[in-house]
N, C-alpha and C positions, 0 to 999 in steps of 0.2 A: 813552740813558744806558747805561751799561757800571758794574757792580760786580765787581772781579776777584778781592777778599776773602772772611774770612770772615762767617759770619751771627751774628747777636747772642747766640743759644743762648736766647733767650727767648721760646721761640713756645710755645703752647699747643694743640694741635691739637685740637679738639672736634670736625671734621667728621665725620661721619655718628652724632652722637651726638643723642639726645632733649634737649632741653634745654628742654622744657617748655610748653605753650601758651599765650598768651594769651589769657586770657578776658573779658567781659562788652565794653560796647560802650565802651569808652575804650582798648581794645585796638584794635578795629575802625577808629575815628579815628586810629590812631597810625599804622597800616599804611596808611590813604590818605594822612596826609602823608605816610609814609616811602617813596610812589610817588612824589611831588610833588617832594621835596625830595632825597632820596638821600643825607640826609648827619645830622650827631648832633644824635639829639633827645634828648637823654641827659635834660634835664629830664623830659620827655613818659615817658621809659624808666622814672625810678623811679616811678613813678604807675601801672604793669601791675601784677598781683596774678599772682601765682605760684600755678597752676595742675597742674605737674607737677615735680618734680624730675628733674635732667640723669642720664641712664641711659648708663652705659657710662664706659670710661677713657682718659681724655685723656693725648695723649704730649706730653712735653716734648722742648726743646730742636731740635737742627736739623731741620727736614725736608728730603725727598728729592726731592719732584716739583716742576718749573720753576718754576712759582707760585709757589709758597708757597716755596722758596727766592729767590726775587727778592724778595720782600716783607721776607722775615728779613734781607735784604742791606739794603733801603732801611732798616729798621730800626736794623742796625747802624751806617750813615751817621749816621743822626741822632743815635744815641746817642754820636759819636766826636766832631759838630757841638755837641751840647751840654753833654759834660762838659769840652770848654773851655770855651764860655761862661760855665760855672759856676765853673769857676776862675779864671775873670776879674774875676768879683762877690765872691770868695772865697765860696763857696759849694759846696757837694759834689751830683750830680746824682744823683740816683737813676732809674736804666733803668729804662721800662716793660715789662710784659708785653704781648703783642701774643695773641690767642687769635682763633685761625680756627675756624669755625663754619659751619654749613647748615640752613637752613630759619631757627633759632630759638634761643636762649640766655640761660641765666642767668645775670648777674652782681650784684653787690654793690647797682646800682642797680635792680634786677627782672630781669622774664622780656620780652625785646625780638625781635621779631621778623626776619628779615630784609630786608622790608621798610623796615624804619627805615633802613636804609643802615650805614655804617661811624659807629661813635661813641664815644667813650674815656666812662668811667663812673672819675670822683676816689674812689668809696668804696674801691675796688683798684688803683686805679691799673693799669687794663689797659685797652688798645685794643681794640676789636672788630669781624672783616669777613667778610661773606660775600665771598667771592672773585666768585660771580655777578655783585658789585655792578657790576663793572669793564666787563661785559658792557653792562649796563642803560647804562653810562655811554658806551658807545658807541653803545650801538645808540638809545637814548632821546635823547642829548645830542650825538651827534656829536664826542664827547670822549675819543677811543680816544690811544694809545700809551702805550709803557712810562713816560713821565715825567709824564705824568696820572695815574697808577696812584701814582705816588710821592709827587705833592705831596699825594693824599688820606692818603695815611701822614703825612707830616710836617702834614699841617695838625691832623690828630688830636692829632699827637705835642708839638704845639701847644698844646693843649687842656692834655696833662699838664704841658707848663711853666710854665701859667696855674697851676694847680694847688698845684706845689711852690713857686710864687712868692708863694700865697695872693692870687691877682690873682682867681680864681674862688671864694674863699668871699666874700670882698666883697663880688662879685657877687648872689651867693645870699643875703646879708645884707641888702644893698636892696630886696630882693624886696617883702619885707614890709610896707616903708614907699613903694612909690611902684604906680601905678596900671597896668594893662596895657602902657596906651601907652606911657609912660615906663619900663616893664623894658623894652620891647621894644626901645628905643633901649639901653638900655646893652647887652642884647643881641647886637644889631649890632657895638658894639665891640668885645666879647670875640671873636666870629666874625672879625672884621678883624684883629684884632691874631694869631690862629691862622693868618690867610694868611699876616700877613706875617711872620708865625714861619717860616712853610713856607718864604717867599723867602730870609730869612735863613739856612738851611738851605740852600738851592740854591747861596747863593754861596757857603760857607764849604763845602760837599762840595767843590768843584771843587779845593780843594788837598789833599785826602787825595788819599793816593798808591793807594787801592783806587778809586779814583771817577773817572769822566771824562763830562762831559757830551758830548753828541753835535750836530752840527748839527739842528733842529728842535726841540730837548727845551725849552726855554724859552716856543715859543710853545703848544706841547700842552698844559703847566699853566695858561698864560694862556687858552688855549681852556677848559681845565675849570670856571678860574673864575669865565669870561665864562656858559657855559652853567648854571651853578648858582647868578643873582644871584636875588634873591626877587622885581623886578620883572619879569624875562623867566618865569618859572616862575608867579606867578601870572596873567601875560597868558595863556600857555600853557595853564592850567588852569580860569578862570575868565573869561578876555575884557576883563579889566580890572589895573589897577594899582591895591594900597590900602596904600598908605606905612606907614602907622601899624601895619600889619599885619607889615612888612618884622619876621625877626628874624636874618638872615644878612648885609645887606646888597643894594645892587644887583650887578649884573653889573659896572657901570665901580669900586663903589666895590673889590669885591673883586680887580679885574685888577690895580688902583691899588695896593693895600695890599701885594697877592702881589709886584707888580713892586718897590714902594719898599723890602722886607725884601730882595730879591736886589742892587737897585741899590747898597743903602747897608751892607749887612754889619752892622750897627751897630744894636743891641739898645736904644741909646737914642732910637732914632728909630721906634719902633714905640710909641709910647703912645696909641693909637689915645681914650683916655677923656680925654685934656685937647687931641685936637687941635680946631685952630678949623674944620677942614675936614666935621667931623662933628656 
């Protein structure tokens, strides 16, 4: 993919900043999933106990180095992708912050580690990445290129349109009332419905005039999503598949969701929590 625009001006840069340890052994489990899985356990996030506060100052607005300027680019995509959508709904979008990070970071939802992977936290409404992670995603998943790199942006950025949509306190409102297994299924939808946020982002980039998808860019997000379902990750990690455990999806359901949000453009067709398919 090609961004030839500007960047969103919303970056937060925390890298090489303290942001704090996590401690006691619910921290320790958080960081073996967040090898396992590499992607937002933002539940799991606010349950760390904050241990040190973030030392040092964080720069806003553009950055300078290729990274982290391509990310601020995928960022402003999605932010041009969704405040029409929003105006489509009549509704006004509020941009997220994106805040890049190393080792370890505090946000609204606690003190998460890097290990947890890339994860948006609704208390702030900010996205959060170690830039490492992208490494881990190729070298662990075989899921490299620049358009993988972006659909974990927008699939986050995903997360925050669940958010402003109150599709995720809902979420968090069933909690209370229904049993592991059955969060873990609604779960799953929220996750699905964030790919196929991503898709829908993918196809509506292609007519901004800062954006051009490239030949392979399509199948490189389908590869990140094939490599991050919960039943290849926990065969991978454990030797076995345990359904009821799933909280991401499989690998086919998420290619599925990722592909039907690009196929279709259309925001009605992503209600991943009334489909009969789920």
């Amino acid at each position: 993919m090609q961004w030839f625009g500007k960047g969103s001006g919303n970056i937060e840069d925390r890298r090489g900043m303290s942001g704090g340890a996590i401690g006691g052994g619910v921290g320790i489990i958080v960081v073996i999933l967040g090898l396992l899985f590499g992607q937002d356990l933002t539940g799991l996030v606010s349950q760390l106990p904050i241990s040190e506060m973030t030392q040092g100052t964080a720069k806003t607005g553009a950055p300078t180095d290729k990274e982290a300027k391509f990310v601020d680019g995928v960022l402003e995509s999605t932010n041009q992708v969704w405040e029409q959508q929003f105006r489509e709904m009549g509704k006004t979008y509020e941009e997220p912050i994106l805040v890049l990070f190393t080792n370890n970071v505090q946000s609204a939802c606690g003190n998460a580690s890097a290990a947890v992977g890339p994860f948006y936290c609704p208390g702030d409404h900010k996205v959060y990445i170690d830039l490492s992670f992208y490494q881990e995603l190729q070298s662990r998943f075989g899921a490299g290129g620049d358009f993988a790199q972006a659909y974990v942006i927008a699939h986050e950025v995903g997360h925050h349109v669940q958010n402003l949509l109150g599709i995720s306190e809902k979420v968090q409102r069933a909690k209370a009332q229904l049993s592991e297994k059955e969060y873990n299924k609604l779960s799953v939808k929220l996750e699905l419905q964030a790919d196929f946020f991503a898709g829908l982002w993918a196809n509506h980039a292609q007519n901004l005039k800062d954006f051009k998808l490239e030949e392979g860019d399509l199948e490189e997000a389908i590869t990140a999503a094939n490599a991050i379902g919960d039943d290849k990750l926990q065969k991978q990690a454990q030797g076995e598949v345990v359904p009821d455990a799933f909280t991401h999806g499989t690998s086919a359901q998420r290619m599925y969701w990722f592909k039907k949000g690009f196929d279709t453009g259309d925001i009605r067709q992503g209600d991943t929590f009334n489909s009969a398919q789920l």
